[in-house]
N, C-alpha and C positions, 0 to 999 in steps of 0.2 A: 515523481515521488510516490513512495508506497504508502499503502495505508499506513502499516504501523510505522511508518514516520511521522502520516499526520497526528497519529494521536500521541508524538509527542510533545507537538507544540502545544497542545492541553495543558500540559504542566508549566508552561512558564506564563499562561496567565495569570499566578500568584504574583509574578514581577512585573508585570504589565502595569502602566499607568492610567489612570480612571480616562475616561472617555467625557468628553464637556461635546454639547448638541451645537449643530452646524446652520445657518440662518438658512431657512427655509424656501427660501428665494434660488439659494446654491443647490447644483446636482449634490446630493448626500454622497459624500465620501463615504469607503465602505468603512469599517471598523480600525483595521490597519493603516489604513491612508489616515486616519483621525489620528492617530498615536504616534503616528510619524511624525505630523504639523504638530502637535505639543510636546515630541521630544525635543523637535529641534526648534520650539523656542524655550523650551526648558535650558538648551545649549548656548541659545544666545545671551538668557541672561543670566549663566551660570557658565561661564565656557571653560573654567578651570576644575570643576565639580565632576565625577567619573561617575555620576550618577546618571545624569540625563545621557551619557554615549551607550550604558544597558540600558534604557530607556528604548532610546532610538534600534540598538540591536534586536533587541525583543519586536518592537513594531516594522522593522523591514524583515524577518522570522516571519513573523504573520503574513505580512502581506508577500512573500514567498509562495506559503500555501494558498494564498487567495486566489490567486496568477499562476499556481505554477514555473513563475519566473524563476531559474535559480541565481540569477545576475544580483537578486536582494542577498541571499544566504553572502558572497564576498563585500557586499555594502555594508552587512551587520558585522561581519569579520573586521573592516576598515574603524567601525565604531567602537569595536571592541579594543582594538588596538589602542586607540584613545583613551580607553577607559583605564587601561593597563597603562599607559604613561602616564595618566594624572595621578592612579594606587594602585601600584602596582601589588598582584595578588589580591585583588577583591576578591571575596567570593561571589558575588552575584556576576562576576562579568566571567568569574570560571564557569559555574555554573552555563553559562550562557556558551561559555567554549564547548562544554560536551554537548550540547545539542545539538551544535555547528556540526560537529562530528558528525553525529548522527545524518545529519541531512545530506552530507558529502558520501555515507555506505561509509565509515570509517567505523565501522564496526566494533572490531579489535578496540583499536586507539580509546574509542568513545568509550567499552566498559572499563579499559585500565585506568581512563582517567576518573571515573564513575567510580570506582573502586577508593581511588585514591580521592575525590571526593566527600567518601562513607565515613572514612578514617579521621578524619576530620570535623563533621558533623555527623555522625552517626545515628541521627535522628527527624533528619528533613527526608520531608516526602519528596518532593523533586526528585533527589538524588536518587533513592527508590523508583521511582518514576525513570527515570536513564538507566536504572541496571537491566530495568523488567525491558527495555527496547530493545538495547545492544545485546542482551541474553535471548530476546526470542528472535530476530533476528539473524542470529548464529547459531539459529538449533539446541539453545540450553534452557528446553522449558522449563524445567523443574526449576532451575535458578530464576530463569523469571515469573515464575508461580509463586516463589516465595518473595521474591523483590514485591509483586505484587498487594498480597497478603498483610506485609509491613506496612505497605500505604495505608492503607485500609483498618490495619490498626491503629497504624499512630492516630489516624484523620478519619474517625468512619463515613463513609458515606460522600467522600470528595471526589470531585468529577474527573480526576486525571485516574485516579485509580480506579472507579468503575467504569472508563470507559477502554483500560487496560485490560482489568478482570475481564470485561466483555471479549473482547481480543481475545485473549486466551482461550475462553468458554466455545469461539469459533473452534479455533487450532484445536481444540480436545473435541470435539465432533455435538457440543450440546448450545445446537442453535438458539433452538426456543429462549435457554438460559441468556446466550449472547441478547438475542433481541432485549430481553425484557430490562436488562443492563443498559444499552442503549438507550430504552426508552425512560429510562430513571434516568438519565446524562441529560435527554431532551427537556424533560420537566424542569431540570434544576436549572437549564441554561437560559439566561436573559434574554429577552427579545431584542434588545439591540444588539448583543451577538451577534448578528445574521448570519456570518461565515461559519463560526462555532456552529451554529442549527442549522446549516448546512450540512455540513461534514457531516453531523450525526444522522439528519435526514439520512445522507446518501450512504450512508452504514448499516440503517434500518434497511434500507432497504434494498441494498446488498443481500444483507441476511433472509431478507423475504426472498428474495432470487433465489440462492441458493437451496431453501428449501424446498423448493419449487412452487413457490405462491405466486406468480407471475403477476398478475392482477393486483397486491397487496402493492408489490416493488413497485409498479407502476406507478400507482397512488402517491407511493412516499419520495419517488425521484421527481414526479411532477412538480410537488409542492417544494422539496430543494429547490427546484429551479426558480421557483416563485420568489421562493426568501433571500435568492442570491442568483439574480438571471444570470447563466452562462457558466454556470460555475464546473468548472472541469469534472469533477468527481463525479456529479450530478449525470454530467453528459455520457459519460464513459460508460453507469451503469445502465442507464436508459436506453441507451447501443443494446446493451448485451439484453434487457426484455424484449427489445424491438429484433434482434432476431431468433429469439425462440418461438416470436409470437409470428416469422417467417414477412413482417416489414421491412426487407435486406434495404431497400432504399435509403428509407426514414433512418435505418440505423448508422447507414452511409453520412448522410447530411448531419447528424450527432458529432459522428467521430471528427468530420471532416471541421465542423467548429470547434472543434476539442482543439486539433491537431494545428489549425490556424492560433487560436489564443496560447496554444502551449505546444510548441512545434519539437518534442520527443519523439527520439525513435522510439521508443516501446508503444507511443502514442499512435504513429505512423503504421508499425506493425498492425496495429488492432483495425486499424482503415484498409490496411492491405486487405487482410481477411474479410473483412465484411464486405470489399467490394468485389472479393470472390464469389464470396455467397449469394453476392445481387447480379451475380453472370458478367460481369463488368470483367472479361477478362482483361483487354489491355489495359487498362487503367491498371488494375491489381498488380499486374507484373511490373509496372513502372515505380508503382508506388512499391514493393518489395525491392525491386533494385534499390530506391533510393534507400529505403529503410535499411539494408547490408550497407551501405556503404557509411550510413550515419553511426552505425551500432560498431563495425569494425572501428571506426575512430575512436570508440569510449571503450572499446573492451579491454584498454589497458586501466582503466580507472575499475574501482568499485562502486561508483555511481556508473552505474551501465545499463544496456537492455539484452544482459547476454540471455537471461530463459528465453527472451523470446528469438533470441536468434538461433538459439538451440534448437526450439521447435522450428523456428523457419528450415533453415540446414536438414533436420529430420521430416517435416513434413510436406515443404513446398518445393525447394531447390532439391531434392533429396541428393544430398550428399552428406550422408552419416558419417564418415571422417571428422570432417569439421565439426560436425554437432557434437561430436564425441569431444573433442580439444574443447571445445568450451565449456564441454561439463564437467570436463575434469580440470579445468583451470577454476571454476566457481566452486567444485566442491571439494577443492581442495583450503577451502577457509571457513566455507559458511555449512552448516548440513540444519538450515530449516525444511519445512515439510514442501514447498514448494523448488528449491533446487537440488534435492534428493527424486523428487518427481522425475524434473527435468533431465536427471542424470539417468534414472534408470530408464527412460526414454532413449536414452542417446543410446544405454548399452543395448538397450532393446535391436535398434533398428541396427546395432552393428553384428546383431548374432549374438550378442555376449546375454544371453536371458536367464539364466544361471544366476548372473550377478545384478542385472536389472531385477531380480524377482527379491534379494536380498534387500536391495536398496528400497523400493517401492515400497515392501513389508514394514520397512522402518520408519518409513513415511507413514503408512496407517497405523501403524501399534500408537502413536502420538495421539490419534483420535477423529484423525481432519475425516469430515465428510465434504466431499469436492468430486462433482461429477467426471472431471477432468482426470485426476486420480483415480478414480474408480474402474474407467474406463481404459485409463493405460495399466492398470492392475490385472484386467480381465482381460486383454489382449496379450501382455506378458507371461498369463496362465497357460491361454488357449496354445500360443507357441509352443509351449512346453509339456502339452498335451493336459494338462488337471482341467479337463472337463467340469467336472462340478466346480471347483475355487474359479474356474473362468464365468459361467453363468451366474454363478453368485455375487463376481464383484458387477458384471456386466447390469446387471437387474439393480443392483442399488445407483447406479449411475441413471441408468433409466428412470426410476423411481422418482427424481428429483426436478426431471423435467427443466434440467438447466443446455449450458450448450452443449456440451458432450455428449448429452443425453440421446442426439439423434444418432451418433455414432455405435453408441451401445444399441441401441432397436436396432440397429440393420445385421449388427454381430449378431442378436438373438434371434432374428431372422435365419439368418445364412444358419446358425449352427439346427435350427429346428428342423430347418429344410433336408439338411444333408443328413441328419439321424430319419 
């Protein structure tokens, strides 16, 4: 699951049911596991009531993102369905449909049903809350800038919309803004959240990565994991410190319990890589084969890991053919700033840099600062000989001291060398 799908399960904690404390003798359930046992005895003694089956769908939602699990996302689907035979057309259990969406890449589906949710209510944050997903998710910032903006009016200061507005503030390239957004989400969040101050932890500190604070992210992935040991997000980021900071091992052992509690390709991929970078050739190549063959089985869904099979294709098997079919099979639906990357990527390595430079340029006019970006931007240049546009984007890649970033130092090397 991507980030901005976790931060849409933000918004259906207005539906979520209170939380009642667990005898202290018992391993504490986390949050979601708590809302599940009082859904489903809200269902026992109510079993004709469509109340407690949104109940129940909202808390296996949650514990989805707790896990990783997506086998929860068709349980709350199952719940839902019950909801819908005891009243048919609730709205809280539609509501609860478009989010489904969301979490399945149903993109499309998810804003028209969103849309046709507005129409309706034309005044609930939630729904706002599912335009600003499905809209930035498909590359329609502006739309979800204003989706945004509406939350935030109707409700100032409510956590699903600042921690949206944050989102965005990434995607337009004004970190600092992001973080300090984040960190207004953290304050306002209950300490028995723990998953919720989780997430956001590992958001903050996301954002410290990428600006190249390495030592800050450090700090704020540690302590996610404290609030919520094991918690996937947590682990994923603390990988990507541990190897800037060139611990390829320690970052190996992350991924490789990431990938054990939440056994995704895209997961998988991320393990391949780092166990390249820890010189672990066989291993890497095994885990890339397996990781092609899991992603070709999903590349027919929109819940996939095609980006990264794109860059696998272009950068490891190098067979840019292939990478190119997936790029243009992904962008031909979605054009966020992340699969317009991966597509001018694809045309890059197939020669076509003419049109990789068109693509990529559209990807940064959005705002994204992303060393990854930066770096296929400046190599796109250098191809096509813009010397200056090539060290320029190369040095901002550099600057950030994230992964990429070693890629750009050895281009500004070679290019200083040869003038």
């Amino acid at each position: 699951m991507k980030k901005m799908l976790a931060v849409a399960l933000l918004s259906l904690t207005g539906i979520a049911i209170a939380q009642t404390e667990t005898p202290k003798e018992a391993p504490k359930p986390s949050p979601a596991e708590q809302s599940i046992a009082i859904a489903k005895r809200e269902i026992q003694k109510k079993p004709a009531q469509y109340a407690g089956y949104n109940h129940l769908a909202v808390a296996l939602s949650r514990r989805a993102r707790e896990t990783s699990d997506v086998t929860y996302y068709a349980q709350a689907e199952e719940a839902l369905k019950k909801s819908f035979e005891s009243a048919p057309g609730n709205l809280e259990a539609e509501k609860i449909q478009v989010w489904l969406l969301l979490g399945r890449h149903e993109f499309p589906a998810a804003l028209e049903a969103a849309k046709a949710l507005k129409k309706r209510i034309p005044d609930d944050v939630l729904v706002y809350g599912f335009l600003t997903d499905a809209n930035a998710e498909l590359g329609n910032y502006s739309d979800a800038e204003a989706a945004t903006q509406w939350m935030l009016n109707l409700r100032p200061g409510n956590l699903p919309g600042t921690t949206r507005a944050a989102y965005l503030r990434e995607v337009f390239g004004d970190i600092a803004g992001a973080y300090e957004l984040m960190d207004m989400a953290f304050q306002a969040t209950p300490p028995t959240e723990t998953e919720d101050r989780a997430w956001i932890l590992s958001q903050m500190g996301h954002l410290r990565f990428i600006a190249g604070r390495t030592d800050d992210a450090d700090t704020l992935l540690t302590q996610a994991l404290a609030v919520f040991p094991g918690y996937h997000y947590a682990l994923g980021n603390l990988a990507k410190v541990r190897i800037v900071q060139k611990r390829y091992d320690e970052a190996v052992t992350l991924l490789r319990q990431r990938y054990e509690s939440a056994p995704h390709a895209e997961n998988l991929f991320d393990l391949a890589e780092a166990l390249q970078f820890a010189k672990r050739k066989s291993e890497a190549k095994q885990a890339f084969v397996e990781f092609e063959r899991k992603s070709l089985l999903e590349s027919v869904r929109k819940d996939n890991s095609s980006r990264e099979l794109i860059f696998y294709y272009a950068d490891y098997a190098k067979q840019p053919a292939k990478a190119l079919k997936i790029a243009e099979q992904e962008h031909a639906w979605r054009h966020d700033v992340y699969t317009l990357d991966a597509y001018a990527w694809a045309l890059h390595v197939n020669g076509n840099d003419k049109e990789a430079q068109k693509q990529i340029e559209t990807a940064l006019a959005v705002g994204i600062c992303d060393s990854k970006i930066f770096d296929h931007a400046g190599e796109i240049a250098l191809r096509l000989g813009n010397l200056a546009a090539a060290q320029r984007y190369l040095r901002m890649s550099a600057s950030l001291h994230a992964t990429a970033s070693e890629q750009a130092k050895l281009l500004l090397t070679r290019i200083d060398q040869a003038r």
